[in-house]
C-alpha positions as CSV (number, residue, x, y, z in Angstrom):
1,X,-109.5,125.1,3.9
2,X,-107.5,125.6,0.3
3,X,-107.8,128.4,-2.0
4,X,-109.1,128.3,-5.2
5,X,-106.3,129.3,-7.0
6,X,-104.6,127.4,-10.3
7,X,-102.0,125.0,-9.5
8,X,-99.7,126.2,-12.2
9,X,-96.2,124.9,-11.8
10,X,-93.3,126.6,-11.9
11,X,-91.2,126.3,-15.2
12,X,-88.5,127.2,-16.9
13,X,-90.3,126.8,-20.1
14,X,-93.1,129.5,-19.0
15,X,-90.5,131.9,-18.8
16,X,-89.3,131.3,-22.7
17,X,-92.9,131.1,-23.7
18,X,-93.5,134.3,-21.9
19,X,-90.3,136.4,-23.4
20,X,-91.4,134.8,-26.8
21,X,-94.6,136.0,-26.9
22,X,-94.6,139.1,-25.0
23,X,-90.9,140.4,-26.0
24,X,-90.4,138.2,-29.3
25,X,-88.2,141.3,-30.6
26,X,-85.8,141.5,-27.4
27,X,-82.5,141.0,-29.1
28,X,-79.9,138.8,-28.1
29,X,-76.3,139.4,-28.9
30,X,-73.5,137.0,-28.3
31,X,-70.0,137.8,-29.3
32,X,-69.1,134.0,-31.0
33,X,-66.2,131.8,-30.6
34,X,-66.1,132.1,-34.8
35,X,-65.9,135.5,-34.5
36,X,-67.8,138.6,-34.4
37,X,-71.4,138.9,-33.5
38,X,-74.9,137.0,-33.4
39,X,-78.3,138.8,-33.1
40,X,-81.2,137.5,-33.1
41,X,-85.0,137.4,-31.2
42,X,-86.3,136.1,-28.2
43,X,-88.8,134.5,-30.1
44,X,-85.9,133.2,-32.5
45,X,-84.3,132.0,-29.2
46,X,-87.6,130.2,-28.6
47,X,-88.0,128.8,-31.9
48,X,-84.4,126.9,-32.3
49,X,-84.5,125.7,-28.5
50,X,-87.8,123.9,-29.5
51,X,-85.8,122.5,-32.3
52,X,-83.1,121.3,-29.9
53,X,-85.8,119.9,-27.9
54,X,-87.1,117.8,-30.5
55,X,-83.1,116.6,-31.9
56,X,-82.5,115.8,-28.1
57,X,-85.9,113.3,-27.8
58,X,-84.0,112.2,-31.4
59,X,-81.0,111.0,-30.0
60,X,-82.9,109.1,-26.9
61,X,-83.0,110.8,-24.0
62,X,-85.6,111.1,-21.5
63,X,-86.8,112.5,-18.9
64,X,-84.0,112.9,-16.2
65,X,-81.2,112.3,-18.3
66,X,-77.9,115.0,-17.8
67,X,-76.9,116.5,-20.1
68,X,-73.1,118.2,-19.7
69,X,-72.5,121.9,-21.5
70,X,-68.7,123.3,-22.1
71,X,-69.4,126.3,-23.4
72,X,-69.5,130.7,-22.8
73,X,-71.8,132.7,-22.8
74,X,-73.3,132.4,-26.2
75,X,-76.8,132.0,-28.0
76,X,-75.9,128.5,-28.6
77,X,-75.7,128.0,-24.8
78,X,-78.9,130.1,-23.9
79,X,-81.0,127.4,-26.1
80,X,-79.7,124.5,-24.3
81,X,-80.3,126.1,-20.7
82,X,-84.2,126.1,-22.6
83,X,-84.0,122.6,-24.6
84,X,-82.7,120.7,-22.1
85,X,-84.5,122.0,-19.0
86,X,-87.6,123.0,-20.7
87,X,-88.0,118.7,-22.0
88,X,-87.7,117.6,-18.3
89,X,-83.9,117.1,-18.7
90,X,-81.2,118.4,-16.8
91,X,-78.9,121.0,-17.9
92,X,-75.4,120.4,-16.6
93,X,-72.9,122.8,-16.2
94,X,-69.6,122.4,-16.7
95,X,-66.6,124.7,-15.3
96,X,-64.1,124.2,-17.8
97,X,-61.1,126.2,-15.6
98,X,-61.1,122.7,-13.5
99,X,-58.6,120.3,-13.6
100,X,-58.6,118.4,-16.4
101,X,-58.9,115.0,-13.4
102,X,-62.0,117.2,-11.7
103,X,-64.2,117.6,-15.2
104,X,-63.5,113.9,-15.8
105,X,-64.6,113.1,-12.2
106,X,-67.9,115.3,-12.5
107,X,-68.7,114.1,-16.0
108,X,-68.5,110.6,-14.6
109,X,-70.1,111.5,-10.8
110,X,-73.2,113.4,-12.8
111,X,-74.4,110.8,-14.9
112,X,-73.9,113.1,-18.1
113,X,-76.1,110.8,-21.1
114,X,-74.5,113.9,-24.1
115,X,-72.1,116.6,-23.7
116,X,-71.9,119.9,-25.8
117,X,-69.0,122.3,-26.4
118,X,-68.0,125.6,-27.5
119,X,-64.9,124.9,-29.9
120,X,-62.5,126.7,-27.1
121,X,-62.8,123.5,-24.9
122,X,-61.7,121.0,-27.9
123,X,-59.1,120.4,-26.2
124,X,-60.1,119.5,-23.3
125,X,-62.7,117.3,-25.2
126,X,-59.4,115.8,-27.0
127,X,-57.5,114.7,-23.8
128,X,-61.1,113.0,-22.1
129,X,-62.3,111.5,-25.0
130,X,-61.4,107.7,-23.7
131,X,-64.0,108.9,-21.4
132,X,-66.7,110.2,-23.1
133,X,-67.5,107.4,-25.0
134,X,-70.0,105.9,-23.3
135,X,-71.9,109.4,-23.8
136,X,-74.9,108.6,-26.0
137,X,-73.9,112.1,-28.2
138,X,-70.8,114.5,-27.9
139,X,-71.8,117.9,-29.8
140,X,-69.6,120.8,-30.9
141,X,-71.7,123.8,-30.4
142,X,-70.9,125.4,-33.7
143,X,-72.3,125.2,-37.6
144,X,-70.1,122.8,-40.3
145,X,-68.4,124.8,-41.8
146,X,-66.5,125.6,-38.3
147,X,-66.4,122.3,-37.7
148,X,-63.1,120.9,-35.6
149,X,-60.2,118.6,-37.9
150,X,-59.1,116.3,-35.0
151,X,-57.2,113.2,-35.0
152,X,-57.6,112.1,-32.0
153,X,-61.7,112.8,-32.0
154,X,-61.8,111.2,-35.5
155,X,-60.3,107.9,-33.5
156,X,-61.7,108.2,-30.5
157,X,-65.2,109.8,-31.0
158,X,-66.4,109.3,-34.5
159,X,-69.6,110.0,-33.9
160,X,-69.1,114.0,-33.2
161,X,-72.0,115.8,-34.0
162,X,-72.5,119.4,-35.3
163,X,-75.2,121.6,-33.2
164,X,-76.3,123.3,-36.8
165,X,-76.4,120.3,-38.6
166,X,-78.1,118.4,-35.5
167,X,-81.2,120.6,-35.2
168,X,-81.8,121.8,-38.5
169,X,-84.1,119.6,-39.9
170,X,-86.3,119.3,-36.6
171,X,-89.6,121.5,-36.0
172,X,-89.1,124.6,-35.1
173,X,-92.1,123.2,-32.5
174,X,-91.7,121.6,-29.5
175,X,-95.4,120.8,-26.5
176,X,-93.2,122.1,-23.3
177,X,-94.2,119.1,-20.9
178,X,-96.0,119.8,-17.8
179,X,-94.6,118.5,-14.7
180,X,-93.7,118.7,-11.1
181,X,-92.1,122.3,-10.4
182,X,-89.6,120.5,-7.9
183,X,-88.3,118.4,-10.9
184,X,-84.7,118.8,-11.1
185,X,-83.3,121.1,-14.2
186,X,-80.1,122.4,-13.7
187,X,-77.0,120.5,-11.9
188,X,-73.6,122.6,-10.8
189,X,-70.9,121.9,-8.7
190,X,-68.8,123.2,-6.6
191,X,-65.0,124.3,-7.4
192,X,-63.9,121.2,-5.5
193,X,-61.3,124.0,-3.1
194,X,-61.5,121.3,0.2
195,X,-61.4,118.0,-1.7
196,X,-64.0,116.8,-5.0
197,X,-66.3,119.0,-6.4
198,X,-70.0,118.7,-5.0
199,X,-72.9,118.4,-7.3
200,X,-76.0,121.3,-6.5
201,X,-79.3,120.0,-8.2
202,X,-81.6,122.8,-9.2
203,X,-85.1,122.2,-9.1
204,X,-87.2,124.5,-11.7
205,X,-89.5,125.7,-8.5
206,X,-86.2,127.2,-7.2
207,X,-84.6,128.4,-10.8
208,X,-87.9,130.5,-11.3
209,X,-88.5,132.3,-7.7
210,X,-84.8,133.1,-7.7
211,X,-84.9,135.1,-11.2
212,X,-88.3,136.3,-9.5
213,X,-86.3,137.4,-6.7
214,X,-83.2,139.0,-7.9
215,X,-85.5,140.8,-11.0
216,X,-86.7,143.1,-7.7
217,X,-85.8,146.8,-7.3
218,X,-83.9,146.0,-4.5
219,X,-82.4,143.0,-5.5
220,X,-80.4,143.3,-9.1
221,X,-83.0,145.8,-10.1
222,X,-84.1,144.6,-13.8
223,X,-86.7,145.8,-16.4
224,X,-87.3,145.8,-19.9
225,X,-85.5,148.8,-20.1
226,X,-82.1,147.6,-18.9
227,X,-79.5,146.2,-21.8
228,X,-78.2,142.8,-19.8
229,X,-74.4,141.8,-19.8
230,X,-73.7,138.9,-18.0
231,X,-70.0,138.9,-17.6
232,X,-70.1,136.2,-14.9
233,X,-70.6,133.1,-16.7
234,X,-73.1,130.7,-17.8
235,X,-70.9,127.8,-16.2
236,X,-70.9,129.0,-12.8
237,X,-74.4,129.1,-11.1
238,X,-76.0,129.8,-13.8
239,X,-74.7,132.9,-14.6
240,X,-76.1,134.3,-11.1
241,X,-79.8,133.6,-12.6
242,X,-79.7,136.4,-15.2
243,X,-80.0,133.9,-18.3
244,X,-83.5,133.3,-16.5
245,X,-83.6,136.8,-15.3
246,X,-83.3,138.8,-18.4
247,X,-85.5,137.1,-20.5
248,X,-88.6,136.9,-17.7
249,X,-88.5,140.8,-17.5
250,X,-87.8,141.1,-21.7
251,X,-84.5,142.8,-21.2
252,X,-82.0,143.0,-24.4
253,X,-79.6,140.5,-23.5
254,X,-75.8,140.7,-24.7
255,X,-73.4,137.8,-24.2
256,X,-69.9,138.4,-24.0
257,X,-68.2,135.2,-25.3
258,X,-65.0,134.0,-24.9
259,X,-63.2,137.3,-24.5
260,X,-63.2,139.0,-21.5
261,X,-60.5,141.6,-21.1
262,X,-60.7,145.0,-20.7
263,X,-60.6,146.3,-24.4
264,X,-62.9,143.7,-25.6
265,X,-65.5,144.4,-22.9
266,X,-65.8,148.0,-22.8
267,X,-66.1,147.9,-26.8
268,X,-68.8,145.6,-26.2
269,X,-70.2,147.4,-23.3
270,X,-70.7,150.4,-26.1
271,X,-71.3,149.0,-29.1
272,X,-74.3,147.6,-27.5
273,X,-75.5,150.0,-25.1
274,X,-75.1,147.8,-21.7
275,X,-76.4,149.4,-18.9
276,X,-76.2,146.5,-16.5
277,X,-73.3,144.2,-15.9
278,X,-72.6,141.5,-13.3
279,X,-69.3,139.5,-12.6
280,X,-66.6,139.4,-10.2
281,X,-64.1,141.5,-9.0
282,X,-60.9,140.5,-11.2
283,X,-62.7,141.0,-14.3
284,X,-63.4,144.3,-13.4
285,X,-60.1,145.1,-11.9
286,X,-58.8,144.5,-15.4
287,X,-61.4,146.5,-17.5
288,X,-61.2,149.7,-15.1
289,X,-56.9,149.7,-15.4
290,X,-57.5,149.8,-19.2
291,X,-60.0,152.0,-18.9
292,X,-57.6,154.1,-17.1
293,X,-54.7,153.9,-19.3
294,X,-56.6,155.0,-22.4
295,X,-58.4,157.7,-21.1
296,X,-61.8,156.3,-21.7
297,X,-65.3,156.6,-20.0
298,X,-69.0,154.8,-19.9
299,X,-71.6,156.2,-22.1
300,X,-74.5,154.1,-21.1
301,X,-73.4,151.6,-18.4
302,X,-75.3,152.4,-14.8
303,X,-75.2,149.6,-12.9
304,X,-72.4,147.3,-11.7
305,X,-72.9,143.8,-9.7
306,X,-70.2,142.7,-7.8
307,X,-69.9,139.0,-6.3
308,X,-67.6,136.3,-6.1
309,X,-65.4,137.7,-3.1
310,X,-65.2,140.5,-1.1
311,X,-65.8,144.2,-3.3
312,X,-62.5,146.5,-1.9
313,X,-63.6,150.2,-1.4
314,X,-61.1,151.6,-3.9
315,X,-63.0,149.2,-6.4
316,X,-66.0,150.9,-5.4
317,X,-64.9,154.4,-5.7
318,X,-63.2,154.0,-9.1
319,X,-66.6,152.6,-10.1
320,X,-68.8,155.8,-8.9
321,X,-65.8,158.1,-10.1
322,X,-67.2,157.1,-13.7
323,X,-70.7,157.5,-12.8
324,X,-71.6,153.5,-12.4
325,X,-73.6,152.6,-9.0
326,X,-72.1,149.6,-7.6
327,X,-74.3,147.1,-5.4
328,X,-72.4,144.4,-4.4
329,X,-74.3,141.3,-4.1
330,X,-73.7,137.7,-2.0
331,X,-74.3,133.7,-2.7
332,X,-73.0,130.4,-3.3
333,X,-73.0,127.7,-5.5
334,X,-75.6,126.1,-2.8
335,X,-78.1,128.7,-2.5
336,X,-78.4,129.6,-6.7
337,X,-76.7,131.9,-5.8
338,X,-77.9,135.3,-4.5
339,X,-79.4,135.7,-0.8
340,X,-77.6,139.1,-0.2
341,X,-78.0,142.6,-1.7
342,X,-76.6,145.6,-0.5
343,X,-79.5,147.6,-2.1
344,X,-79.1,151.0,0.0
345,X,-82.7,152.5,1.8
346,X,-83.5,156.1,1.1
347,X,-82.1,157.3,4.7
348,X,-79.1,156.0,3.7
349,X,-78.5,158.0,0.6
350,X,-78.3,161.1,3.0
351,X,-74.9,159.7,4.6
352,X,-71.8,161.0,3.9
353,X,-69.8,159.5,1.6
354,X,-67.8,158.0,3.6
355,X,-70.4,156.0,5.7
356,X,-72.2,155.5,2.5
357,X,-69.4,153.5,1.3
358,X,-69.2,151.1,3.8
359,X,-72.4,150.1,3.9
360,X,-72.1,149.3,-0.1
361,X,-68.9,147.3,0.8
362,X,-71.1,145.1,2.7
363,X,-72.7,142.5,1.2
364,X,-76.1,143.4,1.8
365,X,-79.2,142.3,3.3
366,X,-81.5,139.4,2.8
367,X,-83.9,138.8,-0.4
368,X,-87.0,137.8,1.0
369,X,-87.6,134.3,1.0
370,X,-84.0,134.0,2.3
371,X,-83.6,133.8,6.5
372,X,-80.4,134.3,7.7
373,X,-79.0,133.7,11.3
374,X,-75.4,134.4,12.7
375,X,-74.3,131.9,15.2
376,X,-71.9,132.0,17.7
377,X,-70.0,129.2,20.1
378,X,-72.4,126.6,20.6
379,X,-75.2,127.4,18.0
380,X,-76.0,130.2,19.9
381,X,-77.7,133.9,18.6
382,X,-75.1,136.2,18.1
383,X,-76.7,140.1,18.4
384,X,-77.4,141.9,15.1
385,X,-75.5,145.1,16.4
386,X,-73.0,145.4,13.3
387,X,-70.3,144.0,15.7
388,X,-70.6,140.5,17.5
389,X,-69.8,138.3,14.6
390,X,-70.3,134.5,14.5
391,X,-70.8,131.4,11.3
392,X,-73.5,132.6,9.1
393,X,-76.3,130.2,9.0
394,X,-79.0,130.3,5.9
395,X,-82.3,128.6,4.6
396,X,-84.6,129.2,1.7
397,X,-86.4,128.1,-1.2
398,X,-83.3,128.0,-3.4
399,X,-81.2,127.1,-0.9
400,X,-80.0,123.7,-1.3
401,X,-80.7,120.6,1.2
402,X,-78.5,118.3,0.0
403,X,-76.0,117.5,-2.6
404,X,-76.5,115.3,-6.0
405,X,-75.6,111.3,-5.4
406,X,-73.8,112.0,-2.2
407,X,-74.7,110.5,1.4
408,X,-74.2,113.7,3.8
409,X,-75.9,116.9,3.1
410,X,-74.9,120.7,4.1
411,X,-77.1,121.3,6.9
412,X,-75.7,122.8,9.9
413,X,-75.1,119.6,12.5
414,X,-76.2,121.5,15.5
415,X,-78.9,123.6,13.2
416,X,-81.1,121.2,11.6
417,X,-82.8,122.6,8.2
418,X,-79.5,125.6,7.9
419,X,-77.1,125.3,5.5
420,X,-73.4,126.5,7.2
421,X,-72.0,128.6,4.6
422,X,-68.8,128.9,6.0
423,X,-68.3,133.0,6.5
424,X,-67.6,134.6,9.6
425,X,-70.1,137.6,9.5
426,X,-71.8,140.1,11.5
427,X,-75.1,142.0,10.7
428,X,-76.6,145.2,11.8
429,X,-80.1,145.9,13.3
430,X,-81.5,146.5,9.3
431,X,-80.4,143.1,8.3
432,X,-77.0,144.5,6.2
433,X,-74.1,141.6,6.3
434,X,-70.5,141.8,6.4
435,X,-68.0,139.0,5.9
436,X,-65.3,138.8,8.4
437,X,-63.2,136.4,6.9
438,X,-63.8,132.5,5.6
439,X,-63.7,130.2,8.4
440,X,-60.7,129.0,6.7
441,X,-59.1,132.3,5.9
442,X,-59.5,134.3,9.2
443,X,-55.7,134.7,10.6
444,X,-56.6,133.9,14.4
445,X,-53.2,135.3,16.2
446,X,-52.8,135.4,20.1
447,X,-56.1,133.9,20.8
448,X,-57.5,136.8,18.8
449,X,-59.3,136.8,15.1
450,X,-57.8,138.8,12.7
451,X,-59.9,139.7,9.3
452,X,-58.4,139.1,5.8
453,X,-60.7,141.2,4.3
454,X,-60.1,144.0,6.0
455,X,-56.5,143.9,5.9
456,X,-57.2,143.4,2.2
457,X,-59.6,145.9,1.5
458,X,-56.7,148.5,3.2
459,X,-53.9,147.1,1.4
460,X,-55.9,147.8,-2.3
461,X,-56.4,151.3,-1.5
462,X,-52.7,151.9,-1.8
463,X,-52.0,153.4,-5.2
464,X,-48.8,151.3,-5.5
465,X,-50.6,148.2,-5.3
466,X,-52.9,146.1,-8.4
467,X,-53.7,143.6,-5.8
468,X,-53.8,141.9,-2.6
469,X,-54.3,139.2,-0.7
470,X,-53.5,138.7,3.0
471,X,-52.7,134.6,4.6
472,X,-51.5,133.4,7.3
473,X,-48.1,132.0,8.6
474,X,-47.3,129.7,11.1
475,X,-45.8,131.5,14.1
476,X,-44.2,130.3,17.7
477,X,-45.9,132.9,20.0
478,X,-48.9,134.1,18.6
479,X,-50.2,130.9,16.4
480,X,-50.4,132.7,13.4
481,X,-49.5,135.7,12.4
482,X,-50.7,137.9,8.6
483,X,-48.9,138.4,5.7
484,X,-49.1,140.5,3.0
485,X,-48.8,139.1,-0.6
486,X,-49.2,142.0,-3.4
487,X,-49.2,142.4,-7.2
488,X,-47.7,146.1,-7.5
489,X,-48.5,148.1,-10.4
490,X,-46.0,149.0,-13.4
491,X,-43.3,150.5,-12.0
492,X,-44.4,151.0,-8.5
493,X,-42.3,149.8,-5.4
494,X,-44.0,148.9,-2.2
495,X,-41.6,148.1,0.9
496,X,-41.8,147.0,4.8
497,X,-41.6,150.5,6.2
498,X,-44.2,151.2,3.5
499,X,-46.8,148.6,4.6
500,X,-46.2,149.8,7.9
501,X,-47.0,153.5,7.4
502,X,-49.9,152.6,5.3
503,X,-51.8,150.5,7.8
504,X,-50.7,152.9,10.9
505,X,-54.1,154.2,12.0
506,X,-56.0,152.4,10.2
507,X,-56.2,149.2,12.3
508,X,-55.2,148.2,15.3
509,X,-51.3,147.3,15.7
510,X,-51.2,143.7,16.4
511,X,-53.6,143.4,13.4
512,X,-50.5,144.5,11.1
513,X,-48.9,142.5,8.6
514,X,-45.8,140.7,9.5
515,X,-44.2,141.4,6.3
516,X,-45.0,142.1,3.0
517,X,-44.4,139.6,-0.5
518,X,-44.5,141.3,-3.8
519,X,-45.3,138.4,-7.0
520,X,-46.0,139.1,-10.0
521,X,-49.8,137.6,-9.8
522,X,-51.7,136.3,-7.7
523,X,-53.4,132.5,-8.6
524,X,-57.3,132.4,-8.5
525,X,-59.6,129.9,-8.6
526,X,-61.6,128.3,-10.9
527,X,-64.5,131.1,-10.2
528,X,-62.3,134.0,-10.6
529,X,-61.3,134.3,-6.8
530,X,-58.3,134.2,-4.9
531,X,-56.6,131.1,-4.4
532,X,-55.7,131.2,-0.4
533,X,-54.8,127.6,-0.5
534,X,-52.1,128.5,-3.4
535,X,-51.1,131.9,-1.9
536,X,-50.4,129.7,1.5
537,X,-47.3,128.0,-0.7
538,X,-46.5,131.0,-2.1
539,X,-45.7,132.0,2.0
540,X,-44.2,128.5,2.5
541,X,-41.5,128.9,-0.3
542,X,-40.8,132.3,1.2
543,X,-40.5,131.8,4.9
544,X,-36.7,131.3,4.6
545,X,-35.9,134.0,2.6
546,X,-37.9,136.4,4.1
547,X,-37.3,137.0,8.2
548,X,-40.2,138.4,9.5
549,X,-39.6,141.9,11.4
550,X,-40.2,141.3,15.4
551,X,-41.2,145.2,15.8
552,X,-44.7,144.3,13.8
553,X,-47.4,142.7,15.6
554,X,-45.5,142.3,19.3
């Protein structure tokens, strides 16, 4: 027997019509790529995405068609993540901190029919226009007085359009069609770290129940009353969900632009109020050490996401120290992204601090509608006691099945319907998850594993030390054997005997660093992590100038 409910499906375009009509006065601020800032409405939002609606069914494409964006968070880039989704077409994200070869290869493996762009990516545009001309419209995302002089565009893409020019003589109206909710509506891939990027195809079922999900009190926690900032951006997964997030639940929402360092982003941060921020941990390494250095504080901000990698302690405390909670958050490019929270319980607020801390270092516990299993050798079900740690396994209704045009999907081989996410975890009886390491990352030394993240995690709470990363090195006995690779802080100094003493008591002694490597920064990837693969030469180059000392580790 059915109900008799509606069979309503799930949207995108319900959530515009819905912020439109029930929180047309929300603002929406966006620090431009011109300069300065842009406010306007929900309900203006809503009117000029209808508008780019109507130019996109102009320049001829249908239902299905991709259609590739290049651009920050911006207002501009909220009404194409409506336009083009809400007409049944597919939004396509694009990271622009790829290689220049990787953005040609996904342009080219997605199928994009039109690509937009903030005027900070012209040059990328410039050195790919040869292949972007079988693009039925290339768009730069600004008005014409702003318009780009280029040479090589005016050769090689004459047909550039403006964004202002394009939709300003279209109705400001636009019938939203009705169609399956499984219909794709957003496409992004991966960062390409273990050979080409891999294309995730959002459906707007999944799009919807994820900004449902995270919206909860103990997911992101997000009302009406919270001022929005997402500093994570648009171009990589979707800005976690909160471009779908904020305007479901009416939020003000303020976008950051172009300019994320320290200065810029606490002015912002003020100016506007923001009480709720999300990104990933090097942004926020940045904005708290010039925070620090000019004595200043938060007036309004009470909420912190942290994602991406792995949230150190020190992070944390520095964090709470000026009053902002932090809840560090988990996902993936596959799975939309967030399946983890680490939303504390009541009981858990009577900890001490100490204990209170690590469980907020860990990346939390499932959403519902996200399942979770840990397996160990053989497939097996690895206890959740907090200790026994094994591959995290995970399924859901965001969670993706497969990847865009390519034959082999993520499941798990020995775990049909799981997608292998590739962390080494444990998790406790109440569901809370800790990364171990990566599967790649994890230094396994004597027939032992030994955890990154932990060594990391330590190595940061030294006050000589900006940041850290720990890799492995080749090594005759053991296999491999850690290394500690650090970006000190002005004038600080950080030696063997001083790695030594610092981890002393703090982990076991074969787990200690072989030696220590000071750079002056560290490479990240193109989401803002840290670049193991790159930080593995960095060792390379340095195994012959730098003897490892025979006392650690034996």
């Amino acid at each position: 027997m059915l109900g008799t409910m509606m069979d309503v499906p799930l949207l995108l375009s319900s959530i515009l019509r819905h912020a439109a009509a029930y929180h047309g006065d929300g603002e929406v601020v966006s620090a431009t790529v011109e300069g300065g800032l842009h406010r306007y409405t929900y309900a203006d939002m809503s009117q000029r995405s209808q508008k780019l609606a109507n130019a996109l069914a102009r320049l001829g494409l249908k239902a299905g068609d991709r259609v590739g964006t290049l651009a920050w968070n911006g207002y501009r880039h909220m009404e194409l993540y409506y336009g083009v989704s809400g007409s049944g077409l597919v939004c396509h994200t694009i990271n622009p901190r790829l290689f220049r070869e990787q953005i040609a290869y996904i342009v080219a493996h997605a199928g994009d029919s039109a690509l937009f762009f903030d005027l900070t990516f012209l040059p990328i545009v410039e050195e790919l226009a040869d292949q972007l001309k079988g693009l039925k419209a290339v768009v730069a995302m600004t008005d014409a007085a702003h318009m780009p002089k280029s040479d090589i565009l005016a050769e090689k893409l004459p047909g550039l359009l403006c964004y202002e020019t394009l939709i300003a003589g279209e109705p400001d109206s636009f019938d939203w069609p009705t169609f399956d909710e499984n219909t794709a509506s957003g496409l992004c891939y991966t960062s390409g770290t273990t050979g080409d990027p891999k294309g995730v195809l959002y459906s707007h079922r999944s799009c919807v129940l994820h900004a449902l999900a995270i919206a909860m009190p103990d997911a992101l926690g997000l009302s009406s009353n919270d001022v929005i900032c997402p500093i994570v951006p648009m171009f990589h997964v979707n800005a976690w969900g909160l471009p779908f997030a904020a305007p479901m639940v009416g939020a003000k929402l303020v976008l950051p632009g172009a300019n994320l360092d320290g200065a810029s982003l606490h002015a912002l941060f003020e100016g506007e109020g923001v009480s709720f921020t999300a990104g990933v941990p090097t942004v926020w390494l940045g904005l708290l050490d010039w925070m620090d250095g000019h004595a200043r504080e938060f007036s309004r901000l009470k909420r912190v996401v942290i994602g991406g990698s792995a949230v150190p302690p020190v992070m944390v405390s520095r964090f709470h120290h000026k009053g902002v909670e932090v809840r560090q958050a988990w996902g993936m490019t596959e799975t939309s992204p967030v399946g983890l929270s680490a939303a504390l319980k009541p009981k858990h607020r009577a900890l001490d601090p100490e204990a209170r801390l690590a469980l907020e270092c860990k990346q939390g516990r499932p959403l519902f509608g996200m399942e979770f299993r840990i397996a160990g050798a053989e497939g097996r079900e690895m206890p959740h006691d907090g200790r026994s740690f094994g591959s995290m396994l995970v399924r859901g209704p965001w969670v993706a099945s497969g990847y865009f045009n390519t034959p082999t999907g993520p499941a798990h081989a020995d775990n049909p319907g799981w997608f292998d996410t590739g962390d080494v975890v444990t998790m406790d009886a109440e569901g809370f998850i800790q990364i171990v390491d990566r599967t790649k990352d994890v230094v396994k030394s004597g027939g032992e594993w030994i955890s990154s993240i932990e060594l990391e995690n330590i190595a940061q709470a030294h006050p000589a030390i900006k940041e850290a990363a720990i890799v492995a090195r080749p090594d005759q006995r053991w296999g491999e054997r850690p290394v500690l690779v650090v970006v000190l802080k002005p004038g600080a100094s950080f030696s063997r005997a001083d790695m030594r003493g610092h981890y002393e008591g703090k982990t076991s002694k074969w787990c200690v660093p072989d030696d220590v490597i000071v750079v002056q920064e560290l490479p990240h990837t193109a989401t803002g992590k840290l670049s193991k693969k790159a930080i593995r030469e960095i060792i390379l180059k340095e195994i012959g100038s730098h003897a490892p000392d025979p006392g650690i580790g034996s």
